[in-house]
Backbone as JSON, one array per atom type, in Angstrom:
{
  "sequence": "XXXXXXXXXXXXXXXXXXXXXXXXXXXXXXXXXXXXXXXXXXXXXXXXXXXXXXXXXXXXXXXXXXXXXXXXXXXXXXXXXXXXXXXXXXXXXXXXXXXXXXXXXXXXXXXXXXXXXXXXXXXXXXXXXXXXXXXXXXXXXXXXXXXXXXXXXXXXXXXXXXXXXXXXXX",
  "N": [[-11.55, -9.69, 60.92], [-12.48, -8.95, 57.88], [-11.11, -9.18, 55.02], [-11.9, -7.08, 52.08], [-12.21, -7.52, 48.44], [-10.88, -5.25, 46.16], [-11.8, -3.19, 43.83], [-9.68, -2.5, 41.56], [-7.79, -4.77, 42.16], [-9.5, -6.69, 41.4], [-9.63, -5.8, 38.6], [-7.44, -5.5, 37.43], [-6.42, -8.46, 36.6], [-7.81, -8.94, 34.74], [-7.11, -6.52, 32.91], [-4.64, -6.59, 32.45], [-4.66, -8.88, 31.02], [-6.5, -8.03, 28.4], [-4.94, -6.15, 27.54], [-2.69, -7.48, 27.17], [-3.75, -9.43, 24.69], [-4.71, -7.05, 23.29], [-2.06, -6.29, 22.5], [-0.73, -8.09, 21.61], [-3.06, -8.73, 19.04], [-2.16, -6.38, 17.84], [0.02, -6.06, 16.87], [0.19, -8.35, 15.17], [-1.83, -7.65, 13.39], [0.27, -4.96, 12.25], [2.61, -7.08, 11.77], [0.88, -8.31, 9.29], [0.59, -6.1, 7.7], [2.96, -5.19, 6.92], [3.1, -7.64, 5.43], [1.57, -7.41, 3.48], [2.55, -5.21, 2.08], [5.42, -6.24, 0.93], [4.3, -7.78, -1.26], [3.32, -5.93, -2.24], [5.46, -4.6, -3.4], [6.91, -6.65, -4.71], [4.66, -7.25, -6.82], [5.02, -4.5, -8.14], [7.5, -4.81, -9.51], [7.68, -6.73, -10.82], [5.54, -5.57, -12.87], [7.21, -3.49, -13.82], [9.81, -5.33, -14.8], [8.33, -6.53, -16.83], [6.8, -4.6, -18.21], [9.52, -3.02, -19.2], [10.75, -5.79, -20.45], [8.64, -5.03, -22.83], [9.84, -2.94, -23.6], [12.01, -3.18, -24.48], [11.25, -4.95, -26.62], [9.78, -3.68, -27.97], [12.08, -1.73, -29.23], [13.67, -3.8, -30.52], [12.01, -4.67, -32.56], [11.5, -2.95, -33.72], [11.19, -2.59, -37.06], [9.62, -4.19, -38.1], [6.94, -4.14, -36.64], [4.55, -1.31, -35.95], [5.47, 0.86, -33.67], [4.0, 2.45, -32.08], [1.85, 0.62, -31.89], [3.1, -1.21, -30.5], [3.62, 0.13, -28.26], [1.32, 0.58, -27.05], [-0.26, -2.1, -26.91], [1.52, -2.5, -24.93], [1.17, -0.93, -23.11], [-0.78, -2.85, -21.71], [0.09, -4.06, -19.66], [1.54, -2.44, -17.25], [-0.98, -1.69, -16.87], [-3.02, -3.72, -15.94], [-0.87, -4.55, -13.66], [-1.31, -2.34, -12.5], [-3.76, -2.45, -11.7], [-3.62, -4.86, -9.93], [-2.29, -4.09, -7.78], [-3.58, -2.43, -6.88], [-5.58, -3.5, -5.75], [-4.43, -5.1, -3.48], [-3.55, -3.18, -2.72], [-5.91, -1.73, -1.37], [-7.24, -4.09, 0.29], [-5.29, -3.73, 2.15], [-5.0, -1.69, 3.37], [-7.5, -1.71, 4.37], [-6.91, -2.28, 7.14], [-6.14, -0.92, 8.54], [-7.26, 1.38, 10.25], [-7.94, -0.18, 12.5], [-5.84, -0.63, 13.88], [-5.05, 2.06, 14.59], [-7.32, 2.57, 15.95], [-6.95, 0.86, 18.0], [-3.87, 2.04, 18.67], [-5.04, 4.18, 19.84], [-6.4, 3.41, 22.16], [-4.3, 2.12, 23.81], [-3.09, 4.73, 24.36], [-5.34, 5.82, 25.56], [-6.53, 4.61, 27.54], [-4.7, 3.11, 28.58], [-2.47, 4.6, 29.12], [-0.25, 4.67, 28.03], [2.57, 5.95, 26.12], [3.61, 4.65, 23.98], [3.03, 1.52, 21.78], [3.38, 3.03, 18.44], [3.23, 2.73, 15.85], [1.51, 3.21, 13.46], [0.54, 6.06, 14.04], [2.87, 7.78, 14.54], [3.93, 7.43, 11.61], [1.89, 8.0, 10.05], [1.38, 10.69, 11.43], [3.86, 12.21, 10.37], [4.08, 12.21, 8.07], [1.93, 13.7, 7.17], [-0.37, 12.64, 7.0], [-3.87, 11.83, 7.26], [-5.76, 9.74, 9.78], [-8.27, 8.37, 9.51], [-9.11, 7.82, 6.3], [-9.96, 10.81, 3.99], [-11.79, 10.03, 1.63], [-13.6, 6.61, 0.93], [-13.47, 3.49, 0.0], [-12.58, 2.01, -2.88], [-11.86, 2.71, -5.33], [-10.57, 5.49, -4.15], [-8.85, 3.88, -2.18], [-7.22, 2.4, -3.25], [-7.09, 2.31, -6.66], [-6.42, 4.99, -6.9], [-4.54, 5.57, -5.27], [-2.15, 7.51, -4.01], [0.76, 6.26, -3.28], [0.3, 3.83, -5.36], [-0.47, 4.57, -7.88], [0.98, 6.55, -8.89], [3.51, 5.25, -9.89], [2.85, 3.42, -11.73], [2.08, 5.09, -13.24], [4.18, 6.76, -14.48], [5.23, 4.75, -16.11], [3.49, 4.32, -17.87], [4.0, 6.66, -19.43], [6.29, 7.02, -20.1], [6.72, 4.66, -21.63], [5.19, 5.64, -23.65], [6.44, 8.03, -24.48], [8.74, 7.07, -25.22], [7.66, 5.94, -27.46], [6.9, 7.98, -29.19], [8.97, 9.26, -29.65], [10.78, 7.17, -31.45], [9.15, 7.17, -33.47], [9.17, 9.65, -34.57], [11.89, 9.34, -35.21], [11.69, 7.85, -37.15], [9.79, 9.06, -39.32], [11.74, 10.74, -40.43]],
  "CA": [[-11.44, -8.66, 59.94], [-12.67, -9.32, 56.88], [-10.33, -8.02, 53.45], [-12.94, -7.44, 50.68], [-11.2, -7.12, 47.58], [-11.17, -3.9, 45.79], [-11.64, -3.28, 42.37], [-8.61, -2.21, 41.61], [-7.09, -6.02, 42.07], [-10.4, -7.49, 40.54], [-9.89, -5.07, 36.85], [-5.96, -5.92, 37.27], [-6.22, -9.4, 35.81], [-8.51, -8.53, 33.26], [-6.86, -5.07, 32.24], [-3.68, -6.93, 31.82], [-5.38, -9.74, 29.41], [-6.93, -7.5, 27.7], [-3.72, -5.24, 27.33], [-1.57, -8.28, 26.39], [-4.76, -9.47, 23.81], [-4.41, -5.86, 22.0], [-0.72, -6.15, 22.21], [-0.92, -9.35, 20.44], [-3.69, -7.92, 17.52], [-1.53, -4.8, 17.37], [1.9, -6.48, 16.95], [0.01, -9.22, 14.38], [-1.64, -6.37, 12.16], [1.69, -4.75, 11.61], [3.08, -7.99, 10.39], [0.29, -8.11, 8.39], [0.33, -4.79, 7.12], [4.33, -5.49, 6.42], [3.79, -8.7, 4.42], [1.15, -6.8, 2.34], [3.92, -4.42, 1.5], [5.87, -7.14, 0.71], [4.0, -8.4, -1.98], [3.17, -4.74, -3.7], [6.97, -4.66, -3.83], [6.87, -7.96, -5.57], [3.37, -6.68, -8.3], [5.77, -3.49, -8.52], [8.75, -5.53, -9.6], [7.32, -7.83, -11.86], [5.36, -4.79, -13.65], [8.26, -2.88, -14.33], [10.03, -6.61, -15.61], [7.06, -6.77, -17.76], [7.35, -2.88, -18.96], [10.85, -3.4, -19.44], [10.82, -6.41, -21.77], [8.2, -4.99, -23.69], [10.78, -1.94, -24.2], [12.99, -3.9, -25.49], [10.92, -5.44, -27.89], [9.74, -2.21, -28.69], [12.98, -1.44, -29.7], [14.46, -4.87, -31.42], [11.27, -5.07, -33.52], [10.81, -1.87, -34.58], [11.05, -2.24, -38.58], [8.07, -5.13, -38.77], [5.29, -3.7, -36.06], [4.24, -0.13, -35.78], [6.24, 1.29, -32.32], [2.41, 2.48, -31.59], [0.85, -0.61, -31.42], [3.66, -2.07, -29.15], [3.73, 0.95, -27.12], [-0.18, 0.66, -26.79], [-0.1, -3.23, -26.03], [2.81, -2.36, -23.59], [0.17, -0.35, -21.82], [-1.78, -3.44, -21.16], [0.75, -4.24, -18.35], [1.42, -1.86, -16.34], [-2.49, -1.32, -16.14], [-3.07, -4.94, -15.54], [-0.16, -4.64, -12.89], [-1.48, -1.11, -11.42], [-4.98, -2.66, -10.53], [-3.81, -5.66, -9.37], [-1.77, -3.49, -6.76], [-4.16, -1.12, -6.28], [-6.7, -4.72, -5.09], [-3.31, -5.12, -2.62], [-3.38, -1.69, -1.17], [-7.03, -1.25, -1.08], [-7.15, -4.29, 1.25], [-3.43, -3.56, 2.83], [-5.62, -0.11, 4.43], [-8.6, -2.07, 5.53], [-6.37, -2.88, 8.85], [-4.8, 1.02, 9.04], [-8.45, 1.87, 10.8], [-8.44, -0.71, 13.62], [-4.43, -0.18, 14.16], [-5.69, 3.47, 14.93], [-8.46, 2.57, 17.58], [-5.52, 0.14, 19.03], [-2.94, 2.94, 19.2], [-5.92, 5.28, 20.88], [-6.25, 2.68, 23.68], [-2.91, 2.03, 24.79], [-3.0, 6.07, 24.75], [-5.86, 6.6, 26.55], [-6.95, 3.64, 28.67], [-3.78, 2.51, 29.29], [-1.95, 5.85, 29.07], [0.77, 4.5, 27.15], [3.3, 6.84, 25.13], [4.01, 3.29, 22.69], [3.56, 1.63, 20.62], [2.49, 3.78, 17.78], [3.76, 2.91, 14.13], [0.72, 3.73, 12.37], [0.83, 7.23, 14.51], [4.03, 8.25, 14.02], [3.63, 7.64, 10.25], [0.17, 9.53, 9.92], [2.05, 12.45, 11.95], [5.38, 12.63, 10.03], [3.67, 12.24, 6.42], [0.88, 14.41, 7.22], [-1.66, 12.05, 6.72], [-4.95, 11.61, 8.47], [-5.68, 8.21, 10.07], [-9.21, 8.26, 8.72], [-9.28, 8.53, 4.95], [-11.25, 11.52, 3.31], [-12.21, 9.01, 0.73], [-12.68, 5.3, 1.27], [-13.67, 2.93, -1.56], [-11.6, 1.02, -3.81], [-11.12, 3.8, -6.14], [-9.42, 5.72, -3.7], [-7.81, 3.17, -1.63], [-6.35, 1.38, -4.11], [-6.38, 2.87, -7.93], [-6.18, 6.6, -7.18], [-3.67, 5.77, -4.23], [-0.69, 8.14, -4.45], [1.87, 5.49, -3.79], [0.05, 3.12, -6.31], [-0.65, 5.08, -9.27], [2.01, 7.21, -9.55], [4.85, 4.49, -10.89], [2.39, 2.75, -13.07], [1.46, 6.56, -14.6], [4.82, 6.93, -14.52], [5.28, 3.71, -16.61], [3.14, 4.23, -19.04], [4.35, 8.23, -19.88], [7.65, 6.62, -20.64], [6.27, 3.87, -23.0], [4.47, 6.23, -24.91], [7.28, 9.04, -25.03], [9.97, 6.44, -26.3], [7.26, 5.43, -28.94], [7.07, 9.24, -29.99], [10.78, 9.32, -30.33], [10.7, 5.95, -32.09], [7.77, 7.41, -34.37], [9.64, 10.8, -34.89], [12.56, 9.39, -36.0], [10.96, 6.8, -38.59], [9.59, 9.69, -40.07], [12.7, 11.55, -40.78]],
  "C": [[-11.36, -9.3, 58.55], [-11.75, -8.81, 55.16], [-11.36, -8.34, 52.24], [-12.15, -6.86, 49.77], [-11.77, -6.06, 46.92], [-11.43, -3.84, 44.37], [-10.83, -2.99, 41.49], [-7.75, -3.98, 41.41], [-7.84, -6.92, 41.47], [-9.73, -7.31, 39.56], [-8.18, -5.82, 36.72], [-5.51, -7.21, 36.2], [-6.73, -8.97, 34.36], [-7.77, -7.56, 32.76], [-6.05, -5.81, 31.74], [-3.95, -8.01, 30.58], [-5.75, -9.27, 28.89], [-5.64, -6.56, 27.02], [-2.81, -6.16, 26.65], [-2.63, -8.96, 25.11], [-4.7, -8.29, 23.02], [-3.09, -5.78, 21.54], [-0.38, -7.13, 20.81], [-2.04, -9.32, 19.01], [-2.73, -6.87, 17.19], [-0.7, -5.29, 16.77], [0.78, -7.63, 15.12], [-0.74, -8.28, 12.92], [-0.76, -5.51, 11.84], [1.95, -5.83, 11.1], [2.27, -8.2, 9.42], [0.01, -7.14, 7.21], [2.13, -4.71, 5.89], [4.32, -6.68, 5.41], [2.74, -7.95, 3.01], [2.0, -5.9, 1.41], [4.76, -5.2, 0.82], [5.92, -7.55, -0.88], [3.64, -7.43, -2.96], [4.57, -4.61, -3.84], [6.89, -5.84, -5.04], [6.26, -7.76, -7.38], [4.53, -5.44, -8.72], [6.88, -4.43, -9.55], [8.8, -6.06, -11.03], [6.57, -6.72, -13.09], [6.29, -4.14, -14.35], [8.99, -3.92, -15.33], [9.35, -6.36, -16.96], [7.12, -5.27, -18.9], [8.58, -2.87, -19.89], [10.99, -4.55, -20.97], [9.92, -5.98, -23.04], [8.81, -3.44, -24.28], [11.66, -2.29, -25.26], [12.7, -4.49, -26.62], [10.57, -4.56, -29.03], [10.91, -1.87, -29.41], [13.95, -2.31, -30.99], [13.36, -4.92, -32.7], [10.67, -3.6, -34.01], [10.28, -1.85, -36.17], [9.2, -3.24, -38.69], [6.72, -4.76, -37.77], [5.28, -2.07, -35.92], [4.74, -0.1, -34.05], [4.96, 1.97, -31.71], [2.25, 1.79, -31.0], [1.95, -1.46, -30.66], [3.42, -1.24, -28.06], [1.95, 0.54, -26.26], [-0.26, -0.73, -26.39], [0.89, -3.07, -24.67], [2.15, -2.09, -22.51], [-0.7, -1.43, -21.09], [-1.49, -3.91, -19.45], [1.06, -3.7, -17.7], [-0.28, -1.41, -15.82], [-2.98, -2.69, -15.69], [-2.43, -5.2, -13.99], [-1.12, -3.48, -11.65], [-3.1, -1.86, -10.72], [-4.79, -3.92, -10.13], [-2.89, -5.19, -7.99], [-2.57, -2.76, -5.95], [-5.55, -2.61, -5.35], [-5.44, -4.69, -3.65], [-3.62, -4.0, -1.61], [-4.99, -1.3, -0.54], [-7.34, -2.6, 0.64], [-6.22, -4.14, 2.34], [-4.78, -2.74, 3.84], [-6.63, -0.5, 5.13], [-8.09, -2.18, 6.82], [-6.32, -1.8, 9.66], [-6.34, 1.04, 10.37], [-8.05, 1.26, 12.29], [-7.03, -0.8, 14.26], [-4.28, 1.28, 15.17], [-6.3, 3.53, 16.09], [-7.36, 1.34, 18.33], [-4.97, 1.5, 19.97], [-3.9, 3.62, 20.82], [-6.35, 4.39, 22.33], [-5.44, 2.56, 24.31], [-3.06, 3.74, 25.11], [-4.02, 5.88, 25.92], [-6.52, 5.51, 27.67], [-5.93, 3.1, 29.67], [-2.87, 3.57, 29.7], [-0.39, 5.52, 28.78], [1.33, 5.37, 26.11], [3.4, 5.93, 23.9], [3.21, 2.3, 22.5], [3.07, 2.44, 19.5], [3.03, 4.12, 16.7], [3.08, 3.76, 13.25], [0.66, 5.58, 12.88], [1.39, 8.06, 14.19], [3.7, 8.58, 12.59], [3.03, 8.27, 9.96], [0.69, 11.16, 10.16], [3.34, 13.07, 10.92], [4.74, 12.96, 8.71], [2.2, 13.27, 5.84], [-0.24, 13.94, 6.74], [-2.99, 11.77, 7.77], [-5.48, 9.81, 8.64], [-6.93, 8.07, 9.64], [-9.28, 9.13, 7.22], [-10.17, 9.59, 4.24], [-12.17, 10.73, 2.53], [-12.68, 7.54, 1.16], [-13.75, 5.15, -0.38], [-12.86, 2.49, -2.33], [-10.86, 1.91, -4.63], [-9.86, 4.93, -5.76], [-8.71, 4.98, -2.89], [-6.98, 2.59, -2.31], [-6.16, 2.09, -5.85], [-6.21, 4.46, -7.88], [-5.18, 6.78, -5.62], [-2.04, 6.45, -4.7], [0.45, 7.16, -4.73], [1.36, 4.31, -5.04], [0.11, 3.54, -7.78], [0.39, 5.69, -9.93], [3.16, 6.44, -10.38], [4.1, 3.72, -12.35], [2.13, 4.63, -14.36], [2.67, 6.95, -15.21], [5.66, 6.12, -16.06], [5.31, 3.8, -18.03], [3.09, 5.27, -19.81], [5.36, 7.53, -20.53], [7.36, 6.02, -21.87], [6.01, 4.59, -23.96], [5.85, 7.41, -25.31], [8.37, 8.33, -25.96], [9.27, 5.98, -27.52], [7.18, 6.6, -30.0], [8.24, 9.03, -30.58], [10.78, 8.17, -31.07], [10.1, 7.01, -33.61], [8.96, 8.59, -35.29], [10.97, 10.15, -35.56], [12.53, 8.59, -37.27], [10.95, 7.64, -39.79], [10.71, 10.41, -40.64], [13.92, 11.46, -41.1]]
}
């Protein structure tokens, strides 16, 4: 009596190498995705710094430069800062995609409930795992979390140069 093996104990090896091979891309694009974060924390950080001292100068040197033309150089840095974040996030998202067709394998090949960071996230924040948009413009300079602190940034600059301005005059 012959035992011919089944296919079932053939696919076994393979499924599992292949299963611990996605585990190991999956698990290594998260840290990847985490040190990118990392480092827009960092461009964030240092913009604001940068914002910041040129508030202050704004402020100590008011009588000898026009509070304009600092406010308006001021702007050069946070826009300097915002697209060198928005280069950050635009590649950060190139990964999100293939994180996505991960998840959807452990789901459906493997029929795995876990792991499923990028999932979760997408579901809770109501975002869709394929972007309406792609492109630089929106991945990276018209990205909600990107733009908004630098727009944020450079509203401020200019409002404290009003008030600056406004009270010169008066």
């Amino acid at each position: 009596m012959s035992k011919t093996p089944s296919f079932e104990s053939q696919s076994s090896p393979m499924g599992d190498f292949q299963l611990d091979l996605l585990k190991q891309e999956y698990f290594f694009l998260q840290t990847t995705i985490e040190d990118y974060n990392k480092q827009i924390w960092v461009i964030k950080a240092l913009g604001i710094t940068g914002t910041s001292a040129v508030l202050g100068f704004m402020l100590r040197e008011k009588q000898n430069l026009s509070v304009s033309t600092i406010a308006f150089m001021g702007c050069a840095i946070p826009l300097f800062f915002w697209i060198l974040e928005s280069q950050w996030k635009h590649f950060q998202r190139g990964f999100y995609p293939r994180v996505a067709q991960i998840e959807a394998i452990f789901a459906n090949t493997y029929g795995l409930c876990s792991p499923k960071i990028y999932g979760s996230w997408t579901y809770t924040f109501k975002r869709s795992p394929t972007p309406q948009h792609k492109g630089y413009l929106w991945d990276g300079l018209l990205n909600r979390s990107v733009c908004v602190s630098y727009l944020l940034e450079i509203a401020f600059l200019w409002s404290i140069a009003a008030i600056s301005y406004c009270q010169k005059r008066y």
